[in-house]
Residue, then its C-alpha position, 0 to 999 in steps of 0.5 A: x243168267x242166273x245166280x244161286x240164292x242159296x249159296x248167297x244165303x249160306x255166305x250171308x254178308x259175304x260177297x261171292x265172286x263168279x265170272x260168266x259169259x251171256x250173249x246179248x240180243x242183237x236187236x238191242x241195239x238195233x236202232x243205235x247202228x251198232x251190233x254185238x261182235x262178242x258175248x258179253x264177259x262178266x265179273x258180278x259180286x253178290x251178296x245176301x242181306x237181310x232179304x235183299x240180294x246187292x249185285x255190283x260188277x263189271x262187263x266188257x263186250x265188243x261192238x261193231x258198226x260204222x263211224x257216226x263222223x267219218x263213216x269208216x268201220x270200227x271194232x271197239x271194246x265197251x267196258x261198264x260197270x254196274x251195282x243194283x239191289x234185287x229185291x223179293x217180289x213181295x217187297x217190290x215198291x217201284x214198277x222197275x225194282x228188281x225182284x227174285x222169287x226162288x232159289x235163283x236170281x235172274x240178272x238178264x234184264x239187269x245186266x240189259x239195262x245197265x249196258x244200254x244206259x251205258x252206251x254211248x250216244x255218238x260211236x266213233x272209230x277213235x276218241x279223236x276222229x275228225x271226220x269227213x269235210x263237209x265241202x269235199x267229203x275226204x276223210x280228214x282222219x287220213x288226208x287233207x284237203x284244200x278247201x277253205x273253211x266254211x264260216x258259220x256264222x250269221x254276222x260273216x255278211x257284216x265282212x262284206x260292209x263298206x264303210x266311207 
């Protein structure tokens, strides 16, 4: 995705609004055990200052893939905001500065980055999913079951000490 530089340019100091779609490649993801179900919706401000471009926005895109706790498919919606400075090429200091060259500014791998950062490292099916027991395997989300609870706890064999 690209932004129009000479417009920004016109409006220097002034924020212009635009509102986009762009497909994100599956593959960056693919290691997460999640996939894009949808293009990624965008609301992006930018403006011109002095030789650097400020981006700041919002995008949404849906993500699908199966419960880390429960195991059960899920369809969920993944909101993120982002604001970054675009510098011109011949000022770039850092080796992961974003630059622009041109007349458009190229947000791809901005818009990539900042939605990676922004994921989650567990995917749940709910906030509050219970997930499955780990003596019987029944999904605790929609029924019960009747085993006891497991003590994980190396001090539980002292319960067992007789003492005269």
């Amino acid at each position: 995705m690209e932004l129009d530089l000479n417009l920004a340019k016109k409006k220097s100091g002034e924020y212009i609004h635009i509102e986009n779609s762009v497909e994100i490649d599956n593959n960056l993801v693919k290691d997460f055990g999640v996939n894009f179900a949808s293009k990624c919706e965008l609301k992006i401000d930018y403006k011109y200052l002095a030789k650097e471009v400020s981006v700041r926005g919002q995008g949404s895109v849906y993500l699908t893939g199966n419960c880390f706790r429960c195991g059960n498919p899920f369809k969920k919606q993944h909101k993120f905001e982002f604001e970054e400075i675009f510098l011109p090429e011949s000022s770039k200091v850092e080796e992961d500065d974003y630059t622009f060259n041109g007349t458009f500014i190229n947000i791809t791998k901005m818009i990539e980055d900042n939605l990676l950062t922004s994921l989650p490292h567990l995917f749940l099916c709910k906030d509050d999913c219970k997930g499955l027991c780990p003596q019987c395997f029944a999904n605790l989300n929609t029924q019960t079951c009747a085993c006891k609870p497991l003590i994980n706890n190396a001090f539980a064999c002292l319960n067992d000490l007789k003492f005269d």
